[in-house]
VOLUMGU-466244 format. One record per residue (C-alpha): x, y, z. Coordinates in steps of 0.001 Angstrom, whole numbers, plus 500000, padded with zeros to 6 digits. Example, Ala and Ser with C-alpha at 12.3 -4.5 7.8 and 13.67 -1.06 7.14 Angstrom:
REM residues 2
512300495500507800/513670498940507140/
END
This chain:
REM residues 231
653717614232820395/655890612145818382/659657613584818604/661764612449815314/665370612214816936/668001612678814583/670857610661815065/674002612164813805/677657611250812694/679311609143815660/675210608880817007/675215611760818315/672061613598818797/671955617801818690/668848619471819385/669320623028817921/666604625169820535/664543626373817484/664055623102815562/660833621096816068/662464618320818817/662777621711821100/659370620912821902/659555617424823050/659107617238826740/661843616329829522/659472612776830390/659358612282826871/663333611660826581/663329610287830016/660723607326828458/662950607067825423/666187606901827942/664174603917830030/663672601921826827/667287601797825555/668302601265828927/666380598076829638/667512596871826038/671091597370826821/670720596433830438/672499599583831321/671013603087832314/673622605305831465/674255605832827690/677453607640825895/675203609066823362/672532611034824699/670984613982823040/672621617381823760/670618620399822972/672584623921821651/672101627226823045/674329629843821488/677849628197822130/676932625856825115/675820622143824686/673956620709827592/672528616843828162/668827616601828572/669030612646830387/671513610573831801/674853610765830569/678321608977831328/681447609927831573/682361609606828346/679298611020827259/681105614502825506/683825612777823938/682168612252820982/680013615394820957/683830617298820788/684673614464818046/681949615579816240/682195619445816578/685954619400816278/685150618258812319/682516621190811723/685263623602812474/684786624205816737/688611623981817856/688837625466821820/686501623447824146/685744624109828132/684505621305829614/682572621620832971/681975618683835341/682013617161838854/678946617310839553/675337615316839208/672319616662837710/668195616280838045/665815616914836052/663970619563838284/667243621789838805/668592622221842154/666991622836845596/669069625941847159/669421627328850841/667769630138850238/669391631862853032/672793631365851080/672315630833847965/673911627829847604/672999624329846493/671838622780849408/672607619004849142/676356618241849054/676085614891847501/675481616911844093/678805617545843900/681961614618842787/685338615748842354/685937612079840780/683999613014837938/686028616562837141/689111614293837196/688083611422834378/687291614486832355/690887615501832929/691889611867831797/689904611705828776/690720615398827485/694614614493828253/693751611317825812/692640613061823571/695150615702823445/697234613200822130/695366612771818530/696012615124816263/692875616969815674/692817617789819522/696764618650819981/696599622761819334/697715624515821983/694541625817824466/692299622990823080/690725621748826593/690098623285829519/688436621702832193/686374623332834821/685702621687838347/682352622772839509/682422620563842553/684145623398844210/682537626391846615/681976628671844137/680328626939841768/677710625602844268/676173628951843620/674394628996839799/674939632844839181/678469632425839719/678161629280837377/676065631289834894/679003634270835218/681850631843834847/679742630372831705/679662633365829570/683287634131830545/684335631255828771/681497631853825693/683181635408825261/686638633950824804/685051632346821450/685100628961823450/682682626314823270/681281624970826682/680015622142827254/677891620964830686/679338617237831150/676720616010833429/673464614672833702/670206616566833089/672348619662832531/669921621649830779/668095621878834050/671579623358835656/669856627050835529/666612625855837631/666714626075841356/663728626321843690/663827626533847279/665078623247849085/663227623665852702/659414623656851008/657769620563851583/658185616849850214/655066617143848371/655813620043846691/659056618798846050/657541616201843742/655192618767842519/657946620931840990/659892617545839639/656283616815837753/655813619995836460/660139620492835330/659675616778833252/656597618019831830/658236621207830272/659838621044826646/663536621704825685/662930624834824129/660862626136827121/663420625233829604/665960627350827026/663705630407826715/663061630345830952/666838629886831697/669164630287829190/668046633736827749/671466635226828919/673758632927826409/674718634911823514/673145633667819886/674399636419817505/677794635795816508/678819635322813192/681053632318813801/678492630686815854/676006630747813206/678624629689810868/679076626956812663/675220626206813080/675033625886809214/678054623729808905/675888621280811482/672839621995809686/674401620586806689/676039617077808185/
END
């Protein structure tokens, strides 16, 4: 299938789940990912596509760590105006393997503080423009810590922030694929089975398998959705 990305203002690319690029597989943006890269000689791009679910953005490839700035650019002018940014983490295509006797992510290399701190520097220089200077405008969530190396508790602290009106954003790579887990002691092949079968889903079934619990009824939201719809 042929996928007809839409670049938009600042080349940013937002993949609405419902629209007809929801169906474009996880290999197929990977592919389109590879090519750019080996033009620019550089794998990790500051605009790649984000898909929307309710009030949540989330990357479907490799992004950098400047890879929201613009997205919040670009929302900021459609009328979004309290951001929380989560980060310090890395992200894979095929979720997360978990302990399955604790429920937490198994591999600890997942996890960078580093990263949850340049998101603190570039929200801090931003802050200083004047579209980003309100009171409340950023706030930055560090996943890299114990809690959050459980994905309920990430889904819980999610919608927290959702219900306060705020618009989240996952600022890592892959993090569409930050609701799927399987269970990290099966076996190497099956290991690569799963990744095969997770890059060969689309965007919107990846939404409709994990994200079913982010709220897509609210007035502003859709408000907001039209204001997009119209740039």
């Amino acid at each position: 299938m042929t996928i007809p990305f839409k670049k938009m203002v600042n080349k940013i690319e937002i993949i609405h789940e419902l629209d007809c690029r929801a169906q474009g597989k996880i290999d197929t943006y990977m592919h389109r990912l590879t090519e750019i890269s080996r033009e620019r000689k550089s794998l990790v791009q500051p605009e790649c596509p984000w898909v929307k679910v309710g009030n949540l953005f989330a990357t479907v490839t490799y992004s950098g760590n400047e890879s929201w700035v613009p997205l919040v650019k670009y929302l900021r002018e459609i009328g979004h105006d309290r951001f929380t940014i989560f980060g310090g983490r890395h992200g894979a295509p095929e979720g997360d393997g978990v302990a399955m006797t604790t429920g937490r992510i198994a591999n600890d290399e997942v996890f960078v503080p580093e990263y949850h701190l340049e998101n603190e520097m570039q929200a801090k220089k931003l802050g200083k423009t004047s579209a980003f200077s309100h009171q409340d405008c950023f706030r930055l969530i560090d996943v890299s810590k114990p809690l959050y190396r459980q994905i309920p508790y990430l889904r819980q602290m999610t919608l927290a922030e959702l219900n306060e009106g705020r618009t989240v954003i996952y600022a890592w790579c892959f993090s569409l694929s930050g609701m799927m887990e399987y269970d990290d002691a099966i076996s190497r092949q099956a290991k690569v089975d799963h990744y095969r079968a997770s890059i060969d889903k689309s965007i919107g079934t990846i939404v409709r398998e994990t994200f079913s619990w982010i709220p897509r009824n609210s007035a502003r939201a859709n408000s907001l959705i039209a204001s997009s719809d119209k740039k």
